[in-house]
C-alpha positions as CSV (number, residue, x, y, z in Angstrom):
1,X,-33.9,-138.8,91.3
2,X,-34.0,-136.1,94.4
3,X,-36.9,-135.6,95.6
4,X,-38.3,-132.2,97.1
5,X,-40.8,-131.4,99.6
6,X,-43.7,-129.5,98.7
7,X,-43.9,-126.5,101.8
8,X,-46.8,-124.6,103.1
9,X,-45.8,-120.9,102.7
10,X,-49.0,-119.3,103.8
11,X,-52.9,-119.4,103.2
12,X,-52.9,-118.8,99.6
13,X,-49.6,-120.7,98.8
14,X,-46.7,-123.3,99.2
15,X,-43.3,-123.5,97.8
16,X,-40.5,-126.2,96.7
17,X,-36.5,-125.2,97.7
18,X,-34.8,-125.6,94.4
19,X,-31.2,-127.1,95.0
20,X,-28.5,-124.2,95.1
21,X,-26.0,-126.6,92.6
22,X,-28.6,-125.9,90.1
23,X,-29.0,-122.2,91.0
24,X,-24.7,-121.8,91.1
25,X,-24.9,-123.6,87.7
26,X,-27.7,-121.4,86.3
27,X,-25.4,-117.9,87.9
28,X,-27.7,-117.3,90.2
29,X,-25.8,-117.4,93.2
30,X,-23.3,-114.9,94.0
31,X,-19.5,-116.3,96.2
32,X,-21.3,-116.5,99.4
33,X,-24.1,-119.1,98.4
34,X,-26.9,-116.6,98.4
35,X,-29.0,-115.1,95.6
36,X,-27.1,-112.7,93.5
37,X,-29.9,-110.0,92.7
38,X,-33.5,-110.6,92.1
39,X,-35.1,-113.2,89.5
40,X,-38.6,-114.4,88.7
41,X,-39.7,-117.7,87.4
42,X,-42.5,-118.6,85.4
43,X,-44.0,-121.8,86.5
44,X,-46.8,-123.6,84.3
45,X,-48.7,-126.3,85.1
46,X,-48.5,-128.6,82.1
47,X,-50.5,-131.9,83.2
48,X,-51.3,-133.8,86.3
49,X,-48.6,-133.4,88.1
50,X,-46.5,-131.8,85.9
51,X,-45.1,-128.4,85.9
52,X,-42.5,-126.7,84.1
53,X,-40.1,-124.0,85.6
54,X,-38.6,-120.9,83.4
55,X,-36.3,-118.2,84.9
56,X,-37.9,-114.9,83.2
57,X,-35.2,-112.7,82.1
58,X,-36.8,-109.1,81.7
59,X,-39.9,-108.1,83.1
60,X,-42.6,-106.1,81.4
61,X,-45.1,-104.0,83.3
């Protein structure tokens, strides 16, 4: 099992780096290694430390 670290990204938040085989294998990457466009991801805390991660497709305003 890899493990991530959890990061401080400012006052009101932290992040986790998601490794980029799983974002080439998901297309998210474009032939340089960096993100290809913009995504979101909807992340929902299911149970104590537990969370699940869903890239959102289309965005609704």
């Amino acid at each position: 099992m890899a493990l991530n670290k959890l990061r401080q990204l400012d006052q009101n938040s932290a992040g986790i780096t998601l490794p980029k085989d799983d974002l080439r294998i998901e297309g998210l990457l474009d032939e340089n290694g960096k993100l290809d466009g913009e995504h979101h991801v909807h992340i929902r805390h299911v149970d104590e430390g537990e969370w699940t991660l869903e890239l959102v497709e289309e965005i609704h305003s």
